[in-house]
N, C-alpha and C positions, 0 to 999 in steps of 0.2 A: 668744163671738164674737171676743174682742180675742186668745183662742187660735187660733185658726182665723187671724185676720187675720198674726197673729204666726208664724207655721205656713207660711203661703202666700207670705208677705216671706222669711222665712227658704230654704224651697225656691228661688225667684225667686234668691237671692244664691247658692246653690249653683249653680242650673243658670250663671249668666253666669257667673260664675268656673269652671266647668268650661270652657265653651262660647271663652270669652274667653281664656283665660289658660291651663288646665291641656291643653287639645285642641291649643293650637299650639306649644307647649311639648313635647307629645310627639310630634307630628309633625317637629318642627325636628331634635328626638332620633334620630325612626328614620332622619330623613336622612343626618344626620351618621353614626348607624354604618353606615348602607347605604356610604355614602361612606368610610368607614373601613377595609372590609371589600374595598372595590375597591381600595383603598390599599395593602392589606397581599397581596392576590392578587396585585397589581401588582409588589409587591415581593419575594414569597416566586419570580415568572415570574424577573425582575432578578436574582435569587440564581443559580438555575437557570441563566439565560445565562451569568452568570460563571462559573459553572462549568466550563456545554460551554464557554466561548470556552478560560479555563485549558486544558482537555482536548485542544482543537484547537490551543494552541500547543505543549503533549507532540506531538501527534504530528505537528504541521510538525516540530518540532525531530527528532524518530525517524526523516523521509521524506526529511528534507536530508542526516543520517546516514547513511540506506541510501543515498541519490544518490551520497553521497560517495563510498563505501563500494565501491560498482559500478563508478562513473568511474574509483577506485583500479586496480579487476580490467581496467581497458580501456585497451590499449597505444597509444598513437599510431599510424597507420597504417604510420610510417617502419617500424616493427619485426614486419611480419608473418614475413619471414624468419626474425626468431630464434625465435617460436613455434611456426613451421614445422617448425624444426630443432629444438627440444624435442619434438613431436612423434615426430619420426624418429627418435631418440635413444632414447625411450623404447619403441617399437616395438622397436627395434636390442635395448636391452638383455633384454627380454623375450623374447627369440629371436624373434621375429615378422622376417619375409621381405617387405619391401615391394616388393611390384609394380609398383604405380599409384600415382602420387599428381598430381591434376590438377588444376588450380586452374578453379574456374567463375566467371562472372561478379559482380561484386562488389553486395550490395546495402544501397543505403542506404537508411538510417529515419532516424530524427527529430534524434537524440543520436549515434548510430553508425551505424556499418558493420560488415556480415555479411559475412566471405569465407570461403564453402563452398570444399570441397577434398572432391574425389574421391580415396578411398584403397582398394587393396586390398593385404589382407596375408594372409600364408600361415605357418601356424604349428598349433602344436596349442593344442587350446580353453582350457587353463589357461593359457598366455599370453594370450592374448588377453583373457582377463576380468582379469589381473593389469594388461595394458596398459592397459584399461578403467577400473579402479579407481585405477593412476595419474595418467591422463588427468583423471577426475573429482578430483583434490589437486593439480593445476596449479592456480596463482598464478593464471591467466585463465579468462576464462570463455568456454567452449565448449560446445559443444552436437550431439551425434549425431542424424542423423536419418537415415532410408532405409535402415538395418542390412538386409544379407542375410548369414546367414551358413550353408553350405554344406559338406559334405565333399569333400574333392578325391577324386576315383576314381580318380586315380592312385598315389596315395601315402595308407598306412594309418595311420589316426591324424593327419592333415591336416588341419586345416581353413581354407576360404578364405573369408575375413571383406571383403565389401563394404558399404560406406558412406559418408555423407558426413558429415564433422566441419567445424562453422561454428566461423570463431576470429572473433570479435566485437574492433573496434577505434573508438578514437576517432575521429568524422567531426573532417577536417583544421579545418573550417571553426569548430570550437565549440571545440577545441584551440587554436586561434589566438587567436581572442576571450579565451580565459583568461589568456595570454600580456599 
């Protein structure tokens, strides 16, 4: 009996030390790594950002570079004439025949101004893609749009090239502000 009594106390100090002691002790535990676990997710997210944000000041720094880069290629409005006349010049030397050259309404966007120019020229076709391919290694930046290009029926071997070439310039007003 004094086994059994002995037996029964002993159990009794098991279960309360579990019950008491060893149960909140590992509950307190899986708190802490649940908590732990949010800690380090939290922080492995915090690495991550630093990253993209690193990543995001490459390529602010890349897109200030291409602005630059652009506004470089973009002449003040004062000098549409001498683009004008690079133009002409390079027609000229290419044997190309300028016919037309008509200036259209000027349009402005955000940063610049677009002045389209109506041109036709009269030449044969290998000029004109040589014109072409000079025109695209001009210092500024331009743009073809509307190309028709046709044979003359008068003359064999002719061709008469219509289109409109936009010569892109700095708006006066964002030109100033830099000044």
């Amino acid at each position: 009996m004094r086994k059994a009594v002995f037996f029964v106390v002993l159990m009794g100090i098991a279960y309360v030390s579990w019950a008491y002691m060893i149960k909140p002790v590992n509950a307190n535990l899986d708190k802490q790594k649940s908590q732990l676990e949010a800690q380090m997710l939290k922080l492995s997210e915090l690495e991550k950002a630093t990253l993209a944000m690193r990543d995001l000041d490459n390529q602010m720094t890349e897109l200030k570079n291409a602005v630059e880069f652009f506004n470089s290629k973009l002449p003040p409005t004062s000098q549409v004439h001498k683009v004008l006349e690079q133009v002409t010049v390079i027609a000229q030397k290419e044997g190309l025949k300028t016919k037309v050259v008509r200036t259209m309404p000027q349009k402005n966007w955000n940063n610049y101004v677009e002045q389209p120019l109506k041109m036709e020229l009269h030449g044969n076709f290998n000029s004109f893609y040589s014109f072409l391919l000079e025109l695209e290694q001009m210092a500024r930046i331009t743009r073809i749009r509307d190309m028709q290009l046709k044979k003359d029926p008068q003359n064999e071997g002719v061709a008469i090239a219509e289109f409109t070439v936009s010569i892109f310039f700095q708006d006066n007003k964002q030109a100033a502000s830099k000044s």
